[in-house]
C-alpha positions as CSV (number, residue, x, y, z in Angstrom):
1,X,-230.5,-229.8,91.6
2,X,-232.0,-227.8,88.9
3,X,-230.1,-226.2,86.4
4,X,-231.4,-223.2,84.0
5,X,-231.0,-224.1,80.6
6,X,-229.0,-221.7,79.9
7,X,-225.9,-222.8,82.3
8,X,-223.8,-225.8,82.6
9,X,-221.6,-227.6,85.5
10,X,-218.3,-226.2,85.4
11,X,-216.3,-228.5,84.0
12,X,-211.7,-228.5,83.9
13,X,-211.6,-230.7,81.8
14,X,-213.2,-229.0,78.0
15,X,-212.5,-225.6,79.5
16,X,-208.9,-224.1,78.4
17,X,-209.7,-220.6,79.5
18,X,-212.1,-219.3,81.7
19,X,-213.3,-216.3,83.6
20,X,-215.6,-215.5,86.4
21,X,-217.4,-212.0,87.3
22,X,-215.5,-210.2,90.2
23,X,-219.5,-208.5,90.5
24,X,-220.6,-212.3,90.8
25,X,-218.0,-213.6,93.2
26,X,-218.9,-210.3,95.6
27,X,-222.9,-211.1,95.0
28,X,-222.3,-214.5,96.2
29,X,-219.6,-214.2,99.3
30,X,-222.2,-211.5,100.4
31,X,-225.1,-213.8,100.2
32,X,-222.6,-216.9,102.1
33,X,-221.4,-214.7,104.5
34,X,-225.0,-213.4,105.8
35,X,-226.6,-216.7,106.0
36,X,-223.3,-218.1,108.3
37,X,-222.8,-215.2,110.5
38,X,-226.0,-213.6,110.9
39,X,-228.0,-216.9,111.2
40,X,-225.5,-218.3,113.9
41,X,-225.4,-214.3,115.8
42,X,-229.4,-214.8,115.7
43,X,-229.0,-218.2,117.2
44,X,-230.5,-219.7,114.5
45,X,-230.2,-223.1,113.4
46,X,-227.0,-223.7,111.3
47,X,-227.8,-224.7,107.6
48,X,-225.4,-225.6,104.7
49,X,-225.2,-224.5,101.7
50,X,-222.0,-224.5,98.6
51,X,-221.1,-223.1,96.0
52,X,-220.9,-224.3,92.4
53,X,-219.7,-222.9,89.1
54,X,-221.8,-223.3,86.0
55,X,-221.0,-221.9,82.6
56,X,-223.0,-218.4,81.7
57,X,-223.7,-218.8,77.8
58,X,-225.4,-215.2,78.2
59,X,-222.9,-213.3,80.5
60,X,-224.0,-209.6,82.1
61,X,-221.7,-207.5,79.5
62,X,-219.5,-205.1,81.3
63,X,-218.3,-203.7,78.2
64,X,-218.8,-203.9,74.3
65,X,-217.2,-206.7,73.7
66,X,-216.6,-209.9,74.8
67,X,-213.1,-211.7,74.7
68,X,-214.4,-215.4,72.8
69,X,-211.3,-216.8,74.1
70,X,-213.0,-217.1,77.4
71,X,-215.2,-219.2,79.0
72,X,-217.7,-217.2,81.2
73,X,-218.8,-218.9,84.6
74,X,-220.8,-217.8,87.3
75,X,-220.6,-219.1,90.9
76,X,-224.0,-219.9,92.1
77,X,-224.9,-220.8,96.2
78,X,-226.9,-223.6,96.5
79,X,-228.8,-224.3,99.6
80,X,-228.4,-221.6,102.8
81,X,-232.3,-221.1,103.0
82,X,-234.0,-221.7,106.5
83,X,-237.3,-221.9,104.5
84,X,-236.5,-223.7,101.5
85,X,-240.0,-224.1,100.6
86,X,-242.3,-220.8,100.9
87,X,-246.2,-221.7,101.9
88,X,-249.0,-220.9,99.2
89,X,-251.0,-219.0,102.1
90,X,-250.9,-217.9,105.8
91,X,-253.0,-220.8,107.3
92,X,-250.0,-223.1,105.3
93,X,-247.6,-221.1,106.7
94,X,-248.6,-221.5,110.7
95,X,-249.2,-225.1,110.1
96,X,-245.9,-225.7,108.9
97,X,-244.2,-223.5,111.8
98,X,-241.6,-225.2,114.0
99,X,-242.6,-224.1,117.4
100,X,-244.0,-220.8,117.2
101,X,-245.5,-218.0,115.4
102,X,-242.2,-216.3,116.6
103,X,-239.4,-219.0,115.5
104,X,-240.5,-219.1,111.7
105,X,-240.9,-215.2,111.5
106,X,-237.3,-215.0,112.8
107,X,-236.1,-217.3,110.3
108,X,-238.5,-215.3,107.4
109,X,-236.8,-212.3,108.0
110,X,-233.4,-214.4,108.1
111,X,-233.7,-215.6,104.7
112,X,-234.4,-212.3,103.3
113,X,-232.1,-210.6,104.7
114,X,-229.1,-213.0,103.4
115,X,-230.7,-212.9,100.2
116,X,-230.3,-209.1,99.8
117,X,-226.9,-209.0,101.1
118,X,-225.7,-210.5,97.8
119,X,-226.6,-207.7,95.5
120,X,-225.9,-205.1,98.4
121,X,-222.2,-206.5,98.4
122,X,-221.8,-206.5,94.3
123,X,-223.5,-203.1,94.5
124,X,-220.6,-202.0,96.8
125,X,-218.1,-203.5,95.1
126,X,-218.8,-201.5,92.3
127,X,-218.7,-198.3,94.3
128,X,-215.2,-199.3,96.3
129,X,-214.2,-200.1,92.1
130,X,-215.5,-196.7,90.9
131,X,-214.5,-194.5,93.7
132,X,-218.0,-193.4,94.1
133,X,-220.4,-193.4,98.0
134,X,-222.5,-195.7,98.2
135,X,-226.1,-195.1,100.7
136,X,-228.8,-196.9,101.0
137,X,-230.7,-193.8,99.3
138,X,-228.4,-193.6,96.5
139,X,-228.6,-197.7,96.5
140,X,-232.2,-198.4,97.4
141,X,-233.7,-201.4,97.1
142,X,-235.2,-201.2,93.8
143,X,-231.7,-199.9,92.9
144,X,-230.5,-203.8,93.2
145,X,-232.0,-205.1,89.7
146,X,-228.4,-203.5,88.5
147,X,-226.6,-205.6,90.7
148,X,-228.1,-209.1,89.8
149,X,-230.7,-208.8,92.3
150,X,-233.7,-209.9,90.1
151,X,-234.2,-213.2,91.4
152,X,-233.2,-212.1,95.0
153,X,-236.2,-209.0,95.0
154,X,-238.4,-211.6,93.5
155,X,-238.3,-214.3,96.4
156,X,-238.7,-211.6,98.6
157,X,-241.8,-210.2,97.6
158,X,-242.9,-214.3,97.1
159,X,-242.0,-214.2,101.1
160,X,-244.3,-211.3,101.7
161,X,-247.2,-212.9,100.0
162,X,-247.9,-214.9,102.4
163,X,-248.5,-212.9,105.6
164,X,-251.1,-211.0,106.0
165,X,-250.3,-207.6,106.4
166,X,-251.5,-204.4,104.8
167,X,-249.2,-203.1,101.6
168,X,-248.1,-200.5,104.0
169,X,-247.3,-202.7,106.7
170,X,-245.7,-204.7,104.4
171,X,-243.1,-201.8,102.4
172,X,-242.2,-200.6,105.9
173,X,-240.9,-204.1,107.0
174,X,-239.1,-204.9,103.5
175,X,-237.3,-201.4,103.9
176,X,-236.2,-202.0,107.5
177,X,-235.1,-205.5,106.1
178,X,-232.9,-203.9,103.7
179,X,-231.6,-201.7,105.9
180,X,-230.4,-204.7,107.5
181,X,-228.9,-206.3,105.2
182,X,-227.5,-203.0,104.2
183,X,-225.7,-202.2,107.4
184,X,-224.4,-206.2,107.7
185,X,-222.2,-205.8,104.6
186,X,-221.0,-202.2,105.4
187,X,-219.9,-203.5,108.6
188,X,-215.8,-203.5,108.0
189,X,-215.5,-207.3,109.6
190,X,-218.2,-208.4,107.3
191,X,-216.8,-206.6,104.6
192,X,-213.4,-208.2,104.9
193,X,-214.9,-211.4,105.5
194,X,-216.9,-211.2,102.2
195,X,-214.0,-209.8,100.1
196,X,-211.5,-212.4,101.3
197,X,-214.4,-214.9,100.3
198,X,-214.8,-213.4,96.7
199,X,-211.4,-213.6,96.0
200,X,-211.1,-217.1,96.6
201,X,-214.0,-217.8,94.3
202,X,-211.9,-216.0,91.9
203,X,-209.0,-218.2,92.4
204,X,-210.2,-221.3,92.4
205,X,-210.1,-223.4,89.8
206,X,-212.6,-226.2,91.2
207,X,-216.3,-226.7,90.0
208,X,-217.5,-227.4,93.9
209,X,-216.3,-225.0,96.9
210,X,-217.8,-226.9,100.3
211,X,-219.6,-225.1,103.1
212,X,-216.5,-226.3,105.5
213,X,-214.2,-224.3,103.1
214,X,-216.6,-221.2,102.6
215,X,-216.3,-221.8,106.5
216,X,-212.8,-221.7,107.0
217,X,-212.2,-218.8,104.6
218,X,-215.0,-216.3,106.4
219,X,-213.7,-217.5,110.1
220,X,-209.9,-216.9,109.3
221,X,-211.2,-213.3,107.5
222,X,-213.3,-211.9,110.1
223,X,-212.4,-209.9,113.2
224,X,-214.0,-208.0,115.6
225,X,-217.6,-209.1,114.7
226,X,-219.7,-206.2,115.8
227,X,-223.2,-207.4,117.7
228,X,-226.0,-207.4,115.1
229,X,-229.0,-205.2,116.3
């Protein structure tokens, strides 16, 4: 596992106070909850992923000040990708295809759209905080760099790089993507799942939450799954 400089592996025992981002803990249960329900409503094969907290030593500031006495930790998801590796070109790309052309453009679109339903859900969570609407026009996707969606919009546009499409071609798929991922975490099951999810992140006080227990918490928290279209 790689880790950025600029974080550490949570750790209990050197840590007397500690706090973690309710804007993080919704990026992330977004993200989770997209790559297990969408991926197994897709029929598409089941991958694992967890999620570990790592100390922030340069923390998003939500206000003017920061409290010292605190800690700050992220929650980061490792794993969840059915491409974990993105090809250099599109001759890579069909050679390293499972079965078909079909089958690894199924799980392209997949990934990205789990990746953009982690900022999507932060960016509504700080609408449902702030009383305010929240729209895929008024929350587009270049909207998302607010909402921790750097990296996210970055892999995305790595993804696109390697088919070979015109530009055009290529906004008007990213945009029906994101409307996607859009409509996954507005969906009031999802949203419930997600926000039951977040809030055990929150709680927790262990460095390592396990895909069977990000499992149980979405399953027990989601009713009346709507068909995805």
């Amino acid at each position: 596992m790689n880790i950025n400089p600029a974080q550490t592996v949570f750790n209990l025992s050197n840590t007397a106070y500690f706090k973690i981002s309710r804007k993080s803990a919704f990026h992330v249960a977004g993200h989770a909850a997209a790559i297990y329900f969408r991926n197994r409503q897709l029929s598409l094969p089941t991958v694992f992923f967890q999620i570990q907290l790592c100390e922030d030593f340069y923390p998003r500031k939500s206000s003017k000040t920061i409290d010292k006495k605190y800690n700050s930790f992220f929650p980061k998801l490792e794993g969840g990708r059915l491409i974990p590796e993105l090809p250099f070109s599109l001759t890579e790309m069909e050679q390293k295809m499972p079965s078909s052309q079909l089958a690894y453009q199924e799980a392209f679109e997949a990934d990205i759209v789990n990746l953009l339903a982690g900022p999507i859900a932060e960016a509504k969570y700080v609408a449902l905080r702030d009383d305010e609407v929240i729209t895929p026009r008024l929350v587009n996707l270049k909207a998302l760099h607010r909402y921790g969606g750097e990296t996210a919009i970055d892999v995305v546009y790595k993804y696109f790089e390697c088919i070979n499409e015109t530009d055009k071609s290529k906004e008007k798929l990213i945009i029906g993507l994101y409307l996607s991922a859009f409509a996954f975490v507005n969906e009031r099951a999802n949203w419930l799942a997600i926000t039951a999810l977040a809030e055990h992140i929150l709680a927790t006080q262990k460095p390592l939450i396990a895909f069977e227990e990000i499992v149980c918490i979405l399953e027990s928290n989601h009713k009346n799954l709507k068909r995805i279209h």
